[in-house]
Each structure stands twice: as structure tokens, then as C-alpha cells.
TORSEDREN-551224 format. One record per residue (C-alpha): residue in one letter; x, y, z. Coordinates in steps of 0.001 Angstrom, whole numbers. Layout:
TORSEDREN-551224
R   res         X         Y         Z
R     A         X         Y         Z
...
END
This chain:
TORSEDREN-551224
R   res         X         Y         Z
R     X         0         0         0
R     X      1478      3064     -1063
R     X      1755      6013      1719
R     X      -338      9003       -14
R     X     -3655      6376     -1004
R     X     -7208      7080     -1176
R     X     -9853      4444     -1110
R     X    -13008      4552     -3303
R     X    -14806      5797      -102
R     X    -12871      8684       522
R     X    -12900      9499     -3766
R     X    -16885      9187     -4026
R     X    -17437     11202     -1044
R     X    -17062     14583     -2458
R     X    -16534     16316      1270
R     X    -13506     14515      2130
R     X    -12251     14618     -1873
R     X    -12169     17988     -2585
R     X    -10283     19323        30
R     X     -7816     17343      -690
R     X     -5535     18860     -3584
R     X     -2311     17371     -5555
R     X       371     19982     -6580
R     X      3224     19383     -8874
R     X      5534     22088    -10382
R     X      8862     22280    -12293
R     X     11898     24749    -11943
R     X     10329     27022    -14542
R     X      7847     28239    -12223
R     X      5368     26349    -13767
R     X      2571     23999    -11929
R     X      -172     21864    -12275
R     X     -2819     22097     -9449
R     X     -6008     20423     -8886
R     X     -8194     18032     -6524
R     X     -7445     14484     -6248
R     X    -10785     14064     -8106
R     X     -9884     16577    -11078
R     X    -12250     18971     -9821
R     X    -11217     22463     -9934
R     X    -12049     24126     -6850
R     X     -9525     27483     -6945
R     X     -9203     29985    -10412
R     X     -5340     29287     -9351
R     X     -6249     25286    -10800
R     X     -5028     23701    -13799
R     X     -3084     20961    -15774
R     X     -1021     23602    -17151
R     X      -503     27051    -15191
R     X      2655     28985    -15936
R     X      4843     31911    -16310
R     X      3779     34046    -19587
R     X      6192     37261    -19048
R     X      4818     38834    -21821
R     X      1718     39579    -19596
R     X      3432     40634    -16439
R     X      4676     38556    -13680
R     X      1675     36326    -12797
R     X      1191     32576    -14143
R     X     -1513     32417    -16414
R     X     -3839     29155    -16946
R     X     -3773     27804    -20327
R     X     -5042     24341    -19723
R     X     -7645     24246    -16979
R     X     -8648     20756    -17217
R     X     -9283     17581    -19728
R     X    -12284     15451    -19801
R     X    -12113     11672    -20872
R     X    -14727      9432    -22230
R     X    -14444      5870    -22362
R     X    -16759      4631    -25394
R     X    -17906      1419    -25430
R     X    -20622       132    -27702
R     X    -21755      3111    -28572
R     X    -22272      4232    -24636
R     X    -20835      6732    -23173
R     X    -19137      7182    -19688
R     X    -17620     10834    -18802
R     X    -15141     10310    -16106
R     X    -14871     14299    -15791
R     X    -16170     16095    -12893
R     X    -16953     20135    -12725
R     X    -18970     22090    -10284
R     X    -21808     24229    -11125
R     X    -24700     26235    -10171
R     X    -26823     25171     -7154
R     X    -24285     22851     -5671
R     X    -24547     20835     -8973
R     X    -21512     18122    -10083
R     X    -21444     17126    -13934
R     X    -20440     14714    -15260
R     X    -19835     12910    -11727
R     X    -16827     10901    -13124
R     X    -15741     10356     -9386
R     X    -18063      7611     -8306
R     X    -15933      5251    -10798
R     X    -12737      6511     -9314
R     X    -11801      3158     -6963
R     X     -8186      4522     -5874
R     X     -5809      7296     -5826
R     X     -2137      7271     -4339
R     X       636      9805     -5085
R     X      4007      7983     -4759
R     X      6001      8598     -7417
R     X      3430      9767     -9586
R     X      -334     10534     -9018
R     X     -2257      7654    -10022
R     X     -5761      7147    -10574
R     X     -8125      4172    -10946
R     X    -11637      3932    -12619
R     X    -14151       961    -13629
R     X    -16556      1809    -16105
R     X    -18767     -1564    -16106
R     X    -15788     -3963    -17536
R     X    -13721     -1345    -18159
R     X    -10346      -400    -15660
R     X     -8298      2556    -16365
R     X     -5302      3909    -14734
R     X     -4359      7516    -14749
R     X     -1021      8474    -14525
R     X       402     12486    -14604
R     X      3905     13737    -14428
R     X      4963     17353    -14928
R     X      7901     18169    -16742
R     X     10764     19312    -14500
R     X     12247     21320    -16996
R     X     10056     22662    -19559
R     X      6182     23903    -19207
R     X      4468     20662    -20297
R     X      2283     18145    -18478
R     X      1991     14400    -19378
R     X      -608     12075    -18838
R     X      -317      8537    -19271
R     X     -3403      6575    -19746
R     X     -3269      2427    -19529
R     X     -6198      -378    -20581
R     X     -6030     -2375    -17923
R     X     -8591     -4428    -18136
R     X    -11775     -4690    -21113
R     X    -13926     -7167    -22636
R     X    -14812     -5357    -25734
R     X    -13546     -2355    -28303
R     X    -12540       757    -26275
R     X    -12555      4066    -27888
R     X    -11179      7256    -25956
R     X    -12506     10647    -26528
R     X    -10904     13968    -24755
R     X    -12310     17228    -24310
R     X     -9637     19915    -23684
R     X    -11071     22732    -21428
R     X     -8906     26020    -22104
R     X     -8977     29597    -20046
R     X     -6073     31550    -21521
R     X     -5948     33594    -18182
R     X     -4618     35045    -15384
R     X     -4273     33170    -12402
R     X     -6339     36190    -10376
R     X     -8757     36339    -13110
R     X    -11526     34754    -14944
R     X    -12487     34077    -18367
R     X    -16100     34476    -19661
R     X    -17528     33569    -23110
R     X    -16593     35722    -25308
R     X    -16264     36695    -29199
R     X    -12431     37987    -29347
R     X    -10496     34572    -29053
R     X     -8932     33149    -32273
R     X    -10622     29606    -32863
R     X     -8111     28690    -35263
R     X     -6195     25771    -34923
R     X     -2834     24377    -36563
R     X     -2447     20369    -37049
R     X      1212     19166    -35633
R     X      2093     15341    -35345
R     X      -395     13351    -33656
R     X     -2215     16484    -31858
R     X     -2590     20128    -32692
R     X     -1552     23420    -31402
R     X     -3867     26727    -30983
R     X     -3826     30487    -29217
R     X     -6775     31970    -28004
R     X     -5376     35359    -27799
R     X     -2395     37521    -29001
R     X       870     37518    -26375
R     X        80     33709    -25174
R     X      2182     30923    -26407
R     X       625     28297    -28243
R     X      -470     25574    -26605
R     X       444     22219    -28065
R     X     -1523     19103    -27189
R     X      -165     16010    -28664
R     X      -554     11965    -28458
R     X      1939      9348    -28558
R     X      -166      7916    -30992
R     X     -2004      9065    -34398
R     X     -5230     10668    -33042
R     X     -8514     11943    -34635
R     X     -9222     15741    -33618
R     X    -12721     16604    -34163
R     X    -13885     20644    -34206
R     X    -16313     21304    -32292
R     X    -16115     24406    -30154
R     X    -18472     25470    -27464
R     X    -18413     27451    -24315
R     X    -19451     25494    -21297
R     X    -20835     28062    -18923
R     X    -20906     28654    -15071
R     X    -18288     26240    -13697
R     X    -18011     27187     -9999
R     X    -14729     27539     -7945
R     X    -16235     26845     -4298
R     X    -12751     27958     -2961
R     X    -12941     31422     -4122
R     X    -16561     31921     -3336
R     X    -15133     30898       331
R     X    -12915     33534        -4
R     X    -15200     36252     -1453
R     X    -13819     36633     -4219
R     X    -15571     36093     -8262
R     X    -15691     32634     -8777
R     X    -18019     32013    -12262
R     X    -16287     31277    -15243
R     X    -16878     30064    -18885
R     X    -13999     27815    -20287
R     X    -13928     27478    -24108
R     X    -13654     23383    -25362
R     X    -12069     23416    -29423
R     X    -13662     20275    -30134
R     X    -12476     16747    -29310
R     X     -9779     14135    -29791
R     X    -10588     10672    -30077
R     X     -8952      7346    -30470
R     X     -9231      3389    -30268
R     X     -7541      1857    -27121
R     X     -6038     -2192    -26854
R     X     -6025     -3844    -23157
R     X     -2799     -3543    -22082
R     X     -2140      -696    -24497
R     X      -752      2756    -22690
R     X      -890      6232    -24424
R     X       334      9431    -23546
R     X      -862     12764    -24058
R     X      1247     15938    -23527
R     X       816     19350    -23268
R     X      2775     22633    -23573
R     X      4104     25581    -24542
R     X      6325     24034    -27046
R     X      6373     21172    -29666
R     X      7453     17949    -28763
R     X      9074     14702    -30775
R     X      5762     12443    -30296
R     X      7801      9629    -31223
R     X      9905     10521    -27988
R     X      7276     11063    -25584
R     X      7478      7329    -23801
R     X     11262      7664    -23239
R     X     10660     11530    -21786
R     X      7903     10120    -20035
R     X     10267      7452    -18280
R     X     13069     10073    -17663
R     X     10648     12512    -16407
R     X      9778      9844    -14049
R     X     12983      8833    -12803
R     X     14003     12506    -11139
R     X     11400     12482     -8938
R     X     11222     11662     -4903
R     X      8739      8462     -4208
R     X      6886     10518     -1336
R     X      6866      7116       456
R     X      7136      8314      4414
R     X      7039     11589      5935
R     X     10475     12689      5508
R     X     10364     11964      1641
R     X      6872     14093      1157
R     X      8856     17137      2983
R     X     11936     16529       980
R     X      9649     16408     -2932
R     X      8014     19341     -1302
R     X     11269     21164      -797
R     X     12354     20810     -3847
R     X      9176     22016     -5659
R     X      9827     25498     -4404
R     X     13324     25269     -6087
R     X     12559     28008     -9111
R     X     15176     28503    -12360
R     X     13856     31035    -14654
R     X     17200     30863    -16588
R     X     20873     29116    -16532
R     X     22406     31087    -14146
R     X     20243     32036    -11019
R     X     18623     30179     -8670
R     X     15598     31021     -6351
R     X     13057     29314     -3783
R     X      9790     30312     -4794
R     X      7633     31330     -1184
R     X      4748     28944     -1845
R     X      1732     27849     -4136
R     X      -117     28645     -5887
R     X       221     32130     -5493
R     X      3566     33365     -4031
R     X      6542     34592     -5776
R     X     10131     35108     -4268
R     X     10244     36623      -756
R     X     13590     37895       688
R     X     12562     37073      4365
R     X     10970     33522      3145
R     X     13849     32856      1001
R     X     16428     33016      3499
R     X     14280     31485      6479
R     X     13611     28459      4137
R     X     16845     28589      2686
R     X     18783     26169      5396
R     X     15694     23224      5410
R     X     14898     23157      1593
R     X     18357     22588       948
R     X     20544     21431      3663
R     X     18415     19553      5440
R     X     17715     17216      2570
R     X     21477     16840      1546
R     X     21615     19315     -1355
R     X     24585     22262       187
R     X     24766     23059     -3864
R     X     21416     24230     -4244
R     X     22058     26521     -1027
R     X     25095     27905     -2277
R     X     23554     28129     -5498
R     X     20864     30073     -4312
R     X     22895     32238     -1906
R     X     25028     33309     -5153
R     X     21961     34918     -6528
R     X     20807     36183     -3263
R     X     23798     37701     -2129
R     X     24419     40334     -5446
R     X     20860     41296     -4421
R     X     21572     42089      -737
R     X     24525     43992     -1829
R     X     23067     46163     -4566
R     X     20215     47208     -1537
R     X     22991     47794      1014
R     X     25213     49486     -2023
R     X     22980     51983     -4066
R     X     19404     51190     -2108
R     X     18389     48927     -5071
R     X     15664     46556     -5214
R     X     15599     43370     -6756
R     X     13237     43030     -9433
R     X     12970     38877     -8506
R     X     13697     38865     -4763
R     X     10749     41326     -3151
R     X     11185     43162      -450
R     X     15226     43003       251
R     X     14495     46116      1814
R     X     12683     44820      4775
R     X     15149     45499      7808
R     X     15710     42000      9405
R     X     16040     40375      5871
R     X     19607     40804      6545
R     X     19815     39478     10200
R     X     17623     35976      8192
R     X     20419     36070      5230
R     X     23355     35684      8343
R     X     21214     33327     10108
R     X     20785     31160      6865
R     X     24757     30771      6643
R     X     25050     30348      9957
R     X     22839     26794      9475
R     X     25490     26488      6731
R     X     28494     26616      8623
R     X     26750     24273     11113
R     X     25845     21916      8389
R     X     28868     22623      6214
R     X     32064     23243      8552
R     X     33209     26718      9719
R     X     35672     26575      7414
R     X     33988     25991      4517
R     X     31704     28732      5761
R     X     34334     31460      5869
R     X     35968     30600      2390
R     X     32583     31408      1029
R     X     30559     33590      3181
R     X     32737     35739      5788
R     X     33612     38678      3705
R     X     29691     38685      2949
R     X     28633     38475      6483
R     X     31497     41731      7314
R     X     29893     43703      5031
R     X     26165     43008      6414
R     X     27220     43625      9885
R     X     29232     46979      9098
R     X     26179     48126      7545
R     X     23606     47691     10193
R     X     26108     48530     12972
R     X     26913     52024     11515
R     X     23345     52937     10626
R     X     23222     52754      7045
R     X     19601     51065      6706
R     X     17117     53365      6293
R     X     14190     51984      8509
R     X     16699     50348     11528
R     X     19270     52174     13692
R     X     21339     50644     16561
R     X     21345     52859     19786
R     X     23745     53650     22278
R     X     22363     50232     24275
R     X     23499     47960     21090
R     X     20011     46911     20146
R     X     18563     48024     16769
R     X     15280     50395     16998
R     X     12981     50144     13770
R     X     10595     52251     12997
R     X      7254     50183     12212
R     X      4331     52674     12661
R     X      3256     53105      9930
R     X      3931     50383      7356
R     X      4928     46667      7654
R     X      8523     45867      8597
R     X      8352     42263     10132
R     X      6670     39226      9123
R     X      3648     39975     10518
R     X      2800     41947      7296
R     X      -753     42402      7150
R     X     -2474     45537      6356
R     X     -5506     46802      6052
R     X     -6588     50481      4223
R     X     -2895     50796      4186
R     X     -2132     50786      7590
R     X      -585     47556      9798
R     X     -2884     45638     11566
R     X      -433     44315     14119
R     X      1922     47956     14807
R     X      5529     46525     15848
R     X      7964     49368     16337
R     X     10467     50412     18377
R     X     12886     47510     19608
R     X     11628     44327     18275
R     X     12131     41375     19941
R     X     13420     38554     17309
R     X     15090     41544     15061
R     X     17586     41922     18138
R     X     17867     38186     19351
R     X     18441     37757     15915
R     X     21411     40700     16035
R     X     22922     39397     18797
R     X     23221     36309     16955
R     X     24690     37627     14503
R     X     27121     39193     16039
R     X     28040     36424     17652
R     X     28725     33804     14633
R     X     30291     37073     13000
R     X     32981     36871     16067
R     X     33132     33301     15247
R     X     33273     33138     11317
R     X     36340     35466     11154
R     X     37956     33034     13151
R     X     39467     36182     15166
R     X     39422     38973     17981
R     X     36650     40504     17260
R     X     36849     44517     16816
R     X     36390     46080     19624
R     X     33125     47905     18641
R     X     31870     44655     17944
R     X     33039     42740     20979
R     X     31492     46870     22811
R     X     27909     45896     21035
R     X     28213     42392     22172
R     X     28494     43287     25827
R     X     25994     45937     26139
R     X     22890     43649     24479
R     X     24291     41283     26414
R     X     22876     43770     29468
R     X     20785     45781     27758
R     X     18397     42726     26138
R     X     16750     40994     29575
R     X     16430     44437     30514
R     X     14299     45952     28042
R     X     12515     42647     26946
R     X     11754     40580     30538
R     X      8479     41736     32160
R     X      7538     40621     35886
R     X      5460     37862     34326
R     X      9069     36524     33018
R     X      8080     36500     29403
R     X      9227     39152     26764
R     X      7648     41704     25294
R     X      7027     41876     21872
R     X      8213     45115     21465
R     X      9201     48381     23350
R     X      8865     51743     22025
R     X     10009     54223     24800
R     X      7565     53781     27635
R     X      5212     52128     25014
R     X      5729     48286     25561
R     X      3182     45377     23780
R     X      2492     43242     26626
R     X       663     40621     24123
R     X      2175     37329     23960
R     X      3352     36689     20826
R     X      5604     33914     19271
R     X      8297     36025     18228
R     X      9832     35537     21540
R     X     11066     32304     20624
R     X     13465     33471     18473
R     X     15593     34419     21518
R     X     16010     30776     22509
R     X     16091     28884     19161
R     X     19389     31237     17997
R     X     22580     29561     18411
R     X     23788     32716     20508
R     X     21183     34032     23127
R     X     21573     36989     25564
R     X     19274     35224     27378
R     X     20323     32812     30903
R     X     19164     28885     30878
R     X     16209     30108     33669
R     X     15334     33296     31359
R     X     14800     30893     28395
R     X     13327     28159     30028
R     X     10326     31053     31416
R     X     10166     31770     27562
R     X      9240     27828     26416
R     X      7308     27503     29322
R     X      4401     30808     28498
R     X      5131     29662     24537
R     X      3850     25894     25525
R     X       899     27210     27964
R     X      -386     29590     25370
R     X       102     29875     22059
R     X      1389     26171     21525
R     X     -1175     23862     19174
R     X      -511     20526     17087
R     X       -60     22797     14405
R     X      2378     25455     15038
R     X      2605     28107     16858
R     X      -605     30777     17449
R     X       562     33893     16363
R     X     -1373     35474     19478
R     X     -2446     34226     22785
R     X     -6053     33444     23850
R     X     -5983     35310     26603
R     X     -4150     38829     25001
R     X     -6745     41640     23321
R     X     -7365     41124     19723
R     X     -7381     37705     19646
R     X     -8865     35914     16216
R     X     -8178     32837     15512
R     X     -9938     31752     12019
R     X     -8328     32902      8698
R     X    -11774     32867      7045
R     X    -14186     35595      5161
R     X    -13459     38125      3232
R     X     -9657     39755      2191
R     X    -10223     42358      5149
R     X    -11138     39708      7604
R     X     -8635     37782      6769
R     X     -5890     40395      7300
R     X     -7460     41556     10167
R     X     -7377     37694     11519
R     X     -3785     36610      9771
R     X     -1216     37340     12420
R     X     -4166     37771     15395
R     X     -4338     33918     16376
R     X     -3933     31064     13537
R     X     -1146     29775     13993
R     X      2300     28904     11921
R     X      3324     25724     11730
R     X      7055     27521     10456
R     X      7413     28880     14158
R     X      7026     25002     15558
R     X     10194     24641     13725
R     X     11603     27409     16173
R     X      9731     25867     19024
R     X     11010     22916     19112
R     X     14495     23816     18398
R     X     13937     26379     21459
R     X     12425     23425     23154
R     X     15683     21186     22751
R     X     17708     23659     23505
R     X     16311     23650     27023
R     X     15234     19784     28034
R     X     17766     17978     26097
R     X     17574     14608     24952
R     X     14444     14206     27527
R     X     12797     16687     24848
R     X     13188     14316     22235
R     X     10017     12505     22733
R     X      7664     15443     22908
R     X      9197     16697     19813
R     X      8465     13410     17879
R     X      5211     13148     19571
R     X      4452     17462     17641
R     X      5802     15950     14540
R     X      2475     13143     14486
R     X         8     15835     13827
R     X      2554     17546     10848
R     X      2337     13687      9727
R     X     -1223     14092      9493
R     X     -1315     16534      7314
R     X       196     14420      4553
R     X     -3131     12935      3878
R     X     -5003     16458      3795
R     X     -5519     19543      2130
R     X     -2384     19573      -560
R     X     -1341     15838       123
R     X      1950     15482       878
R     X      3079     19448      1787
R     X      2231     21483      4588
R     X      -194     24735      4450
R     X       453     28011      4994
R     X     -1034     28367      8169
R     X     -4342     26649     10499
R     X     -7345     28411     12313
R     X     -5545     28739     16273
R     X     -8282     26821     17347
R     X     -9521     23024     17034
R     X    -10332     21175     14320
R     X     -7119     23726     13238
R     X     -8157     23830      9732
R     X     -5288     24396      7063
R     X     -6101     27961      5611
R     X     -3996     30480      3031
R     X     -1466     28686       500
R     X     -1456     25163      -159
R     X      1789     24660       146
R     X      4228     27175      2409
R     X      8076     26900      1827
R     X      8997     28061      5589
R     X      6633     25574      7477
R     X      8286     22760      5099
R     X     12012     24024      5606
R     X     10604     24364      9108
R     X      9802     20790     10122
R     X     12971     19291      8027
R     X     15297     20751     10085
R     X     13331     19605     13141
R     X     13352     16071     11600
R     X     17301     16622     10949
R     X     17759     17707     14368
R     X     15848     14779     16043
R     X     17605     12524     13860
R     X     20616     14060     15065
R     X     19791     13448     19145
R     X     18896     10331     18381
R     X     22570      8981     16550
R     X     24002     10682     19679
END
């Protein structure tokens, strides 16, 4: 039995099916995204979704979905499935779905009377083409095939409605043809691995429903244009392949690509293998020479902060230092030309956020950890120099260090931490002042900094050093020996918050044993949950724990309660750090319910974030880069106490 596998009565029972999506996605920054039933539920759904930067820098859906018919005897059986109007399903091709598992590949399994057929899809790894692989396996009679291709032609944020302006034309190409709908797309090329018949017949099918964004108040009507059909006789045993993409392919070729294509990929066979094929999905190569990690799907491009928190588990963690330093080359010309002439990157947003650079020193810090020190300073010291003498003498423009050491940033009135929501413009969660994890996160820093240059430190370093060591517990412990989140002159946020953590999970802490075993404890009582950390306690002002509604509620709830399972990667660390090896067991008993989540929402991958309280429904992205890189280097680390 394979790990990721669905039973007919999870597949028929549309409830449990369709909030269960499948994600696959290349380097390109392409992706194919649906349910496990090939329903569509989001606008961000399709077999083929991808980068058209022609149109600006959002993917655009060019394939949304293909419908087969098996033909037998003149009868036919639909196998597709669409939502419509009034909670209506047509053509209901899941009640002859009788499995689904996502190993190596996801694999589907109908019966159609005597019929069995296995579904089989791979996404290219390199190029912007999806394959689908379609085996007889059983039949007692003639089987003909027929295959309606539903295209939008769109925008991921938008949606298409019938209209007279796209270009019905068509072009025939071996064994498939090729068409455009409008001007600045590529053509999209749909081809067989054997001769097919390709029948005209266009027509707009009207009013399919994406529940998803209706759940998230957004349009969610749309009309998707079908060209006609292709059809084509089928042997038992016999397997064919159809492919689609944004360029022509050798159809002669496509079983050997198909097999190749196959063999790169990560059998997501236990828990430690569905984080690693999730890692690597994020891994984004728009040409030869850079290297990114994208933030998550379906919708997030390449974030500084994410990038460089994620950095360390997507890579290292999974036995792949070449991807990090890969990834740091590009990174690091970025950081510089921000720190240099103020510049920033047109890939890598918001390299301008002020702890960005205390997260790009952390990241190599996991590298010299992972890596040797040595190997660390060949590569990274002069780097990490250059970082600190910029902070340290004041050259950011929205974070100063003050005559105590720590670093004062000035968050009123726009978003400088994570906890980036906004709404009308303004912050919903104000953090200004001295921030807690910006400055455990300095004093980190200039701590490894000491260590990477392998030297006496200079004495304004060694001068900083001392005086956060002082000047830390003393702005940031309250009497109710927790921190605060921030302190703004005699303005302090007394709300417990997770950031806190940070200032026992660092390598280097200004904080005593006692001081950060009073943080893990108030972390565990209050904002701890099986999945993650709440990013506000239960019992401080404000507190909202269900990412649901509209945009504005949403914002107004994101940082105000749900919580992130990326911070239980902190947690835990923190939580280590203070128990031991008799912390081991707790941590392995947290990982169960990340375990859990294999099976649910986007199988094999970890959400963005969950309601902050129970049944802790996944919410936001269907697949988050930190909270992966998160748990991996938990499940390093364990692994780690363990050998010891």
C-alpha cells in the first residue's frame, strides 16, 4: 500500500475529496494544481498554469482541465467532474474513481462496467508541459477514448467568460494540434503518442463554480472554451500518452521523456520523503544562471525574508549544500546592490525589509553548522562583514542601533516584520520600536560574525556584544518573566506573541538557561497547538483565531491567532535547547500531527497556516516553503539526538 492512497470511499465522497488537492511544479515556475478528483475548486487550478512574461509577472492558466470518455458500444461514460450552479456536479466521473495514491506519480483508478483505467500524470521538470499517461487495464470489448480539452487563456487572479475575441483557429502538428486563443500567449500544443482523430467542435461550457474562491469572497463564475475533441481506439494492455505545452514535442519521444521525467522524482513514500519532494518544488530557475526558492503555491513569488528562512531546510536539510550555495550566489548580489545603491531586486521582493539581513546571516550560519566553519568562511565571511558593518553604523534606512546595542525600527506606519498584514494601508499588528526577534536575531549575529572570522573581534563589535548582552533581559523581561514583543520608549506590547522564541532557538542568546526556560514555558501554555505556533495568545486583546471571510477579515485575523506551523520549527528547536535529549520525545510526539497533514488539504506538503483553534483547519497557500524548511530541520535535528 502506497503512503499518499485514497480508497473509493474517501474518492466518491465529495466532502472529504475535494479538500484534498495534488500539486506538482517544475523549476520554470510552472505547476499543475487540482483536486485528487480533477475537480477544480480554486481559479489558481489547472493541468497547465505557468509563467507568460509577456503579460506581467503572474502565471496564467492555459489548460484548466481535460475530460475523458471511455466509449464502449456506442455508450458513453464521462469520467470528468466540474462544479456548477446550485451545488450541482457534472459529469460525476468520481463515483468510478476506486483509488488514488501519489508515490512517485499521481495515479488514478476507474471501472466503467468492464472497463479499468489507470491515470497516470507527471509534470515536466524542466520545460512547461504536463503528461498524462493513460493504460487499458482491463476490457472485454472495443474501447474508444474521446478527450475534451477545457482552455482559459488567463490570469491566475482572473476569470475568463464567453466571449467573441479569441482566435478559434487551430494548426495540425504530429499526432495532436496546437492553438492560441489570444495575441501575447504561447501556443499551446496538445499532442498523443499515438495518431489521433481531432474533431472541431467548439463550445463554451458556462458557469463552472470555484467553491474555494466563493469561500474567499472573491468572483468565482467562469466560462472555459472546449475546441472540439480528440478521439482514439484503445487495446487492453495498451498505454498512451498525451502531452501538453508551450512548445512542440518529438511524439515519437514522448514514452522515453515520459520514463526520464519519471525517474528525477522523490517516491513521497514516508514523511520525511513528502517534505523533501516538497522542498524541492519550491526550487525556481527562470534561466541558466540564477537560482531562487519560490515562497509557496499557488500564489507566491520570491520573498527575501521567506527565502532566506527556508533557505537552510529546503536545501541542507535534505542533503543538497549546492542548491544553497547556489541560491545564496543569486541572493547575495541582491543584498549587496540594496545595502550598495538602495536597489531593489526586481525577482527577490522586499530586500528592503530590515531584518532580511539578520535571516540572510542566520541562513549561513545553518550552513556553517551543516557545512564546517571553514567551509563557511571561504565562502561567506567577507559577505557576512559587510552586512554587519552596515547595520552597525546605521546605514539602513528603517533600523538604527542605539547607544544600548540593540537596533530600533521604525514600524508605525507600514509593515517591517513578518507579521505583514495591512488593512486600508495601515498595519494591523503595529511593531515598532525595539523588536524582539530583530535583536535576538542581532545578537546572533554578532556572535557567529565573532566566530566566522575566526578572530578577535573589533572592539566595537566585541562593545555591542556586551551591552545587548545587558541591555536585552532588561528591556525585553516583564515581571510575568516572558518578553515583550516590542518596546517603544515607555510604550511596551504586553501581548504574547511567538516572536519571543526566536531568543532561545538562535545559536547565541543573551538570554540565561532560567530566562529561556520562562520563555518555552508561556510559549507551551499559550500559544502552543498541534499545528504550530498561534501567532497570538487566547488570553491577550485582539485575539482571532480563524483565517476565514473576506480579504479584510482575513488580514485583520492573519497574524491575530492562527497559527504557523514555520514557528514550531523554532519551538522545538527552542524546546531542545532547554530539556535535552528528555525533549526528544515530545518533539516526535508534535511531529504526528505535521504527519497528518500528509493525507489532507495539498497531500503530501504542509499549508500556509491553520485556524488557532480546534479542528485547526489548514487555511492560506497550499503549500508554504517556511513551514516545510521548518519541520525538516526539526526532523534533521531529532535525527541528530537520536545517533548521539
Amino acid at each position: 500500500m502506497s503512503y499518499l492512497e485514497f480508497d473509493k470511499t474517501i474518492m466518491i465522497n465529495l466532502q472529504e475529496s475535494l479538500s484534498r488537492e495534488v500539486l506538482r511544479t517544475n523549476r520554470k515556475g510552472a505547476y499543475h494544481c487540482t483536486t485528487v478528483v480533477d475537480c477544480n475548486t480554486r481559479k489558481y487550478h489547472g493541468l497547465l498554469v505557468m509563467p507568460v512574461p509577456d503579460l506581467g509577472n503572474e502565471n496564467h492558466v492555459l489548460l484548466s482541465s481535460f475530460d475523458e470518455t471511455v466509449i464502449q458500444h456506442g455508450a458513453e461514460f464521462n469520467i470528468g467532474l466540474h462544479k456548477y450552479e446550485g451545488d450541482n456536479y457534472s459529469p460525476n466521473g468520481h463515483k468510478y474513481i476506486r483509488e488514488y495514491s501519489c508515490d512517485v506519480l499521481p495515479r488514478t483508478l476507474y471501472r466503467i462496467g468492464g472497463v479499468i483505467l489507470s491515470k497516470e500524470k507527471v509534470f515536466s521538470m524542466f520545460e512547461n508541459r504536463i503528461l498524462i499517461k493513460y493504460t487499458l487495464e482491463d476490457a472485454h470489448s472495443a474501447t474508444t477514448l474521446r478527450f475534451r480539452p477545457f482552455l482559459a487563456f488567463r490570469n491566475v487572479k482572473e476569470l475568463t467568460q464567453a466571449n467573441g475575441s479569441i482566435n478559434q483557429s487551430y494548426a495540425e502538428i504530429p499526432h495532436g494540434v496546437k492553438m492560441c486563443l489570444y495575441p501575447g500567449y504561447p501556443e499551446l500544443n496538445m499532442q498523443f503518442s499515438k495518431k489521433v482523430k481531432f474533431i472541431f467542435d467548439p463550445y463554451w461550457y458556462n458557469g463552472i463554480e470555484y467553491p474555494k474562491e466563493q469561500e474567499r469572497g472573491y468572483p468565482y463564475k467562469e466560462d472555459l472554451y472546449v475546441p472540439g475533441y480528440f478521439e482514439l481506439p484503445i487495446k487492453k494492455g495498451e498505454s498512451i500518452i498525451f502531452c501538453a505545452g508551450d512548445t512542440e514535442t518529438a511524439t515519437s519521444q514522448l514514452k522515453t521523456v515520459y520514463k526520464q521525467e519519471v525517474s528525477y522524482r522523490t517516491p513521497r513514500n514516508s514523511f520525511y520523503n513528502c517534505l523533501k519532494n516538497s522542498a524541492q518544488q519550491f526550487y525556481f530557475r527562470p534561466n541558466e544562471t540564477d537560482a531562487y526558492l519560490l515562497a509557496g503555491y499557488p500564489w507566491f513569488k520570491v520573498r527575501a525574508r521567506d527565502l532566506f528562512i527556508s533557505v537552510p531546510g529546503c536545501t541542507l536539510s535534505i542533503g543538497d549544500p549546492v542548491r544553497f550555495e547556489k541560491i545564496l550566489h543569486t541572493a547575495m548580489p541582491a543584498m549587496r546592490n540594496f545595502m550598495e545603491k538602495g536597489v531593489t531586486d526586481p525577482v527577490i521582493k522586499e530586500t528592503d525589509q530590515p531584518d532580511v539581513l539578520l535571516w540572510c546571516i542566520w541562513a549561513i550560519q545553518q550552513y556553517a553548522r551543516s557545512m564546517g566553519i571553514e567551509r563557511c568562511r571561504e565562502l561567506y565571511a567577507g559577505f557576512v562583514s559587510e552586512i554587519i558593518a552596515y547595520i552597525s553604523g546605521g546605514k539602513h534606512p528603517d533600523m538604527k542601533p542605539t547607544e544600548n546595542g540593540l537596533l530600533y525600527a521604525e514600524g508605525k506606519e507600514k509593515t517591517i516584520t513578518w507579521m505583514n498584514a495591512t488593512v486600508n494601508g495601515r498595519p494591523v499588528v503595529v511593531r515598532s520600536g525595539y523588536i524582539v526577534e530583530f535583536n535576538a536575531l542581532w545578537y546572533n549575529a554578532l556572535c557567529f560574525h565573532t566566530e566566522l572570522i575566526g578572530e578577535q573581534p573589533a572592539e566595537h563589535i566585541g562593545s555591542l556584544i556586551k551591552a545587548i548582552d545587558k541591555s536585552f533581559p532588561e528591556t525585553f523581561i516583564n515581571g510575568y518573566n516572558y518578553l515583550f514583543d516590542s518596546v517603544s520608549g515607555n510604550t511596551v506590547d504586553w501581548s504574547v506573541r511567538p516572536n519571543m522564541i526566536f531568543a532561545v532557538s538562535v545559536p547565541y542568546s543573551p538570554l540565561t538557561r532560567l530566562q529561556k526556560r520562562a520563555v518555552v514555558d508561556i510559549v507551551t501554555k499559550e500559544l502552543l497547538t498541534p499545528k504550530g505556533l498561534r501567532s497570538l495568545s487566547p488570553k491577550s486583546e485582539g485575539y482571532n483565531p480563524c483565517y476565514t471571510g473576506s480579504q479584510t477579515l482575513r488580514d485583520l485575523a492573519y497574524h491575530q491567532g492562527p497559527a504557523w506551523p514555520w514557528l514550531l520549527g523554532a519551538f522545538l528547536e527552542s524546546y531542545l535547547r532547554v530539556f535535552g535529549k528528555s525533549g526528544v520525545s515530545f518533539a516526535e510526539r508534535m511531529l504526528i500531527s505535521m504527519e497528518e497533514e500528509m493525507k489532507l488539504h495539498c497531500i503530501g506538503t504542509i499549508p500556509e497556516l491553520f485556524d488557532g483553534n480546534p479542528p485547526f483547519t489548514g487555511r492560506g497557500a497550499i503549500s508554504f516553503a517556511m513551514n516545510v524548511a521548518a519541520i525538516l530541520r526539526v526532523v534533521e535535528l531529532l535525527k541528530k539526538y537520536n545517533a548521539e
